[in-house]
N, C-alpha and C positions, 0 to 999 in steps of 0.2 A: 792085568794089574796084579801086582805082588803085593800083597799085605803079611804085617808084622804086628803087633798087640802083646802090650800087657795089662794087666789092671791087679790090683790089690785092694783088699778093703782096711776102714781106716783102724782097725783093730783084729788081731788074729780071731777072735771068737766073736766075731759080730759080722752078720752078713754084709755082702757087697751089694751096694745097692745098684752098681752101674752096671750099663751089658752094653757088649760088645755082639755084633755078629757080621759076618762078611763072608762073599762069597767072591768068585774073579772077577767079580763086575759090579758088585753092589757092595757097602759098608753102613750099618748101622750105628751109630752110638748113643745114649741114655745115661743120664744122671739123674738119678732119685734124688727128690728134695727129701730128705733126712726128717722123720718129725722127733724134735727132742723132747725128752719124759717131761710129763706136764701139761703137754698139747694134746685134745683129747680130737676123735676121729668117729667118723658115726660109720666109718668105712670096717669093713672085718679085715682085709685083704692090706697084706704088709706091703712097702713101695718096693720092695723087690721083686714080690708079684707083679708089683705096676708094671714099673720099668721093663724086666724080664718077655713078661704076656708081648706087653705092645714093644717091644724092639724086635722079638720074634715074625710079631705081626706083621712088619712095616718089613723086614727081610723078605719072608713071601712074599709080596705084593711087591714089592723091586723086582724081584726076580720074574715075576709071572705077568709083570703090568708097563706098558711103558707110557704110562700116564703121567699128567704132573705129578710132581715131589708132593705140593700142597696138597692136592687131591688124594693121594695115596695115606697121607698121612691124617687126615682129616678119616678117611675110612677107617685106618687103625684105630685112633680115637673111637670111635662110633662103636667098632665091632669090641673094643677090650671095654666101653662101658654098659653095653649090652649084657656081658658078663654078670656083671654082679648090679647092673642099676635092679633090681626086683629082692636082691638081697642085702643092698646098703644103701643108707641113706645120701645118697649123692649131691644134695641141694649145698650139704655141709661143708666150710671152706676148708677142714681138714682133710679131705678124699686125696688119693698120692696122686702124686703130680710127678713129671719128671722133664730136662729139658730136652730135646734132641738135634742131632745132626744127621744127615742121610746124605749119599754121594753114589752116584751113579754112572756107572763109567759104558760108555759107546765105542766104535767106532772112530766117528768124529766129534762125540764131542762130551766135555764131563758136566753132571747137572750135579746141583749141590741145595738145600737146606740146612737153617739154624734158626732153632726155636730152644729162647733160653740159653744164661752164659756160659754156655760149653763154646768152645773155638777151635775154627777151623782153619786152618792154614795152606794156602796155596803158595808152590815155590815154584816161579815162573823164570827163575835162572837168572830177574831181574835182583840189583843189588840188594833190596830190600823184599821179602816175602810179604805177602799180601794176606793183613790177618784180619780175620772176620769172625765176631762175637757179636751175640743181641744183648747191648749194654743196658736196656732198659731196667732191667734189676735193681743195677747200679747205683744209675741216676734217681731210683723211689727210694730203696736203702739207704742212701748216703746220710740225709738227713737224720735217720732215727737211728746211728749205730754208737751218737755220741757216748752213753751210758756202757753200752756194753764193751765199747774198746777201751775204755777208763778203768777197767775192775780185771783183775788179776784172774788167769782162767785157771779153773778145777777149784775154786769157792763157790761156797752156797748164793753166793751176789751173782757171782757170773751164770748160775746155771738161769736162775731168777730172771737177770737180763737179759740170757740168749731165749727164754721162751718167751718174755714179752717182746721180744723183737721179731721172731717167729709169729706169733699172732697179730701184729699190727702189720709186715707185709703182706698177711694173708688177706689185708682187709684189699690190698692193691694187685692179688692175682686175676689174671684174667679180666682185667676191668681195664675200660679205657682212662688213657694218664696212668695205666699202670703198667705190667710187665705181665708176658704171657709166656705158655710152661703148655705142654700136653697135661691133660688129666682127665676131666667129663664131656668138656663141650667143641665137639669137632671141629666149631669156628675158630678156635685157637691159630687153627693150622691155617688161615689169611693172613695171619698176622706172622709169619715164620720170613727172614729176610733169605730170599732166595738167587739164584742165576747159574744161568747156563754160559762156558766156557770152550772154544776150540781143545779139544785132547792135546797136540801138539803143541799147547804154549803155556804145559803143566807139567812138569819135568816130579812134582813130587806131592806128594797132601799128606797133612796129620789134622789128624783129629783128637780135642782133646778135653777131657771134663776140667772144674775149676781147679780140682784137686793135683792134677798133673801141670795144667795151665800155671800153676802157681809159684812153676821154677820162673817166672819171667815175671808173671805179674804182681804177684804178691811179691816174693823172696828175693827180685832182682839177682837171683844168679848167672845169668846168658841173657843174651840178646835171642828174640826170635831167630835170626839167623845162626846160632849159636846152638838155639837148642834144634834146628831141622837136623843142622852136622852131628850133632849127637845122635837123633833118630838115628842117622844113616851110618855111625861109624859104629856104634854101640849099643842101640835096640833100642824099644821102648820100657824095658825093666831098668835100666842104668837111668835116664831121666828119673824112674818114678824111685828109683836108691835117692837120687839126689836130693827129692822134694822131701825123702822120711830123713835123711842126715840134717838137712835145714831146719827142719821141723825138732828132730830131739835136742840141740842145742837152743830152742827156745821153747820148752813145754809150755811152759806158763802166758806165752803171747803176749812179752812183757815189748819184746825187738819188734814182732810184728802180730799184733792185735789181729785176734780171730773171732770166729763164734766160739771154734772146736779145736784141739790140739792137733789132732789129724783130719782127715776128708778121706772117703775112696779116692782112689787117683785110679785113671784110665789113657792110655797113651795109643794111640792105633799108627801106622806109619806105611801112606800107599806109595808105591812106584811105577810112574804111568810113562808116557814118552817126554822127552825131551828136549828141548830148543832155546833159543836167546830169547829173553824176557821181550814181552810184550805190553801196551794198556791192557786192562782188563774191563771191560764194560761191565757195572753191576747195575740188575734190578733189583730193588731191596724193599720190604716198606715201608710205608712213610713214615715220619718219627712221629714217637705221639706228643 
């Protein structure tokens, strides 16, 4: 498997909260939920510790484990809150959290995890690629984002409204009817929509945080099929040009309504075997 990556973070002098790591057979990716100033943490450890620790974590154990996805990941969980559960107060729903993807590539056949809306992309040579995100986020958010998509971003309102929006999803992390994220509690990782895939009826995969995702879903510039070709023609740094040029012609989130002007963007781009598109059977969880 050939892998290609880039990432950025969403301001030159502010850490990237997302990690990438890959090896010729395994691919990690991580997006730190971002805490905005205002939102307090009884945690000491920044989510780029998070993120960073436990994507490193869940790397080694791909590589040395060929255990389930969820199980591997449920371990990382465990082992990075071990870490500091004796030195933070981890009961607090500020503790970093981050969402993930993992993809594992065989012989005969590719296994995959998504916990949290970072998206994954299978291009199966079928007309349409086959994308997969854990919308739950989504569908709790939608309702409370009235306020904050109405107020002009970089005012003292909008900051106001993005940390009361910030803290009333927090009330629906990890809880059931709500949306689930890596962060303290290793059950998370049951709740990750998962599935295993023949190698030869996956011609290509990206993986991708919200920040890069947002050339399609937010910004409506390409069609999924639109942006694979771009992976393949022009990297994953050209995608993540594209989402920062979209973005400085609307700082203010006036065209399209944000929390934040920018996001880290992370873009990963595998190339496995290839074949004429097939069904794809997924096992996934249940919806809540």
């Amino acid at each position: 498997m050939r892998v290609a990556f880039a990432s950025e973070p969403a301001y030159p002098d502010r850490p990237n909260e997302d990690f990438i790591g890959a090896t010729a057979d395994a691919v990690v990716l991580l997006d730190g939920a971002s805490i905005p100033p205002g939102v307090t943490s009884a945690c000491s450890h920044s989510v780029r510790w998070y993120s960073h620790t436990l994507g490193s974590t869940l790397l080694a154990e791909m590589t040395q484990s060929a255990g389930p996805l969820p199980e591997l990941l449920a371990q990382g969980i465990k082992h990075v809150t071990s870490l500091h559960d004796f030195t933070c107060d981890l009961t607090h729903g500020g503790s970093p959290s981050a969402t993930v993807i993992m993809l594992r590539h065989t012989a005969d056949h590719l296994d995959w995890l998504v916990l949290g809306d970072s998206t994954l992309i299978l291009d199966t040579r079928a007309p349409e690629p086959l994308v997969l995100c854990d919308d739950r986020l989504e569908q709790v958010a939608a309702p409370h984002r009235a306020r904050l998509d109405s107020l002009r971003g970089g005012t003292p309102e909008h900051a106001d409204a993005r940390r009361e929006y910030v803290e009333t999803l927090g009330q629906y992390r990890n809880r059931d009817g709500g949306f689930w994220v890596a962060s303290t509690d290793p059950l998370a990782a049951d709740q990750a929509l998962t599935a295993t895939i023949p190698t030869d009826q996956v011609h290509a995969t990206a993986l991708l945080t919200d920040g890069a995702a947002d050339t399609v879903s937010r910004y409506g510039l390409m069609t999924w099929r639109q942006l694979l070709d771009t992976l393949a023609q022009d990297g994953p740094a050209e995608l993540i040009r594209r989402v920062r040029e979209a973005e400085r012609t609307d700082p203010h989130g006036e065209r399209w309504p944000r929390s934040k002007p920018h996001d880290d963007a992370s873009a990963v781009y595998c190339i496995g075997s290839s074949v004429a598109g097939h069904q794809v059977s997924l096992c996934c969880a249940p919806a809540l």
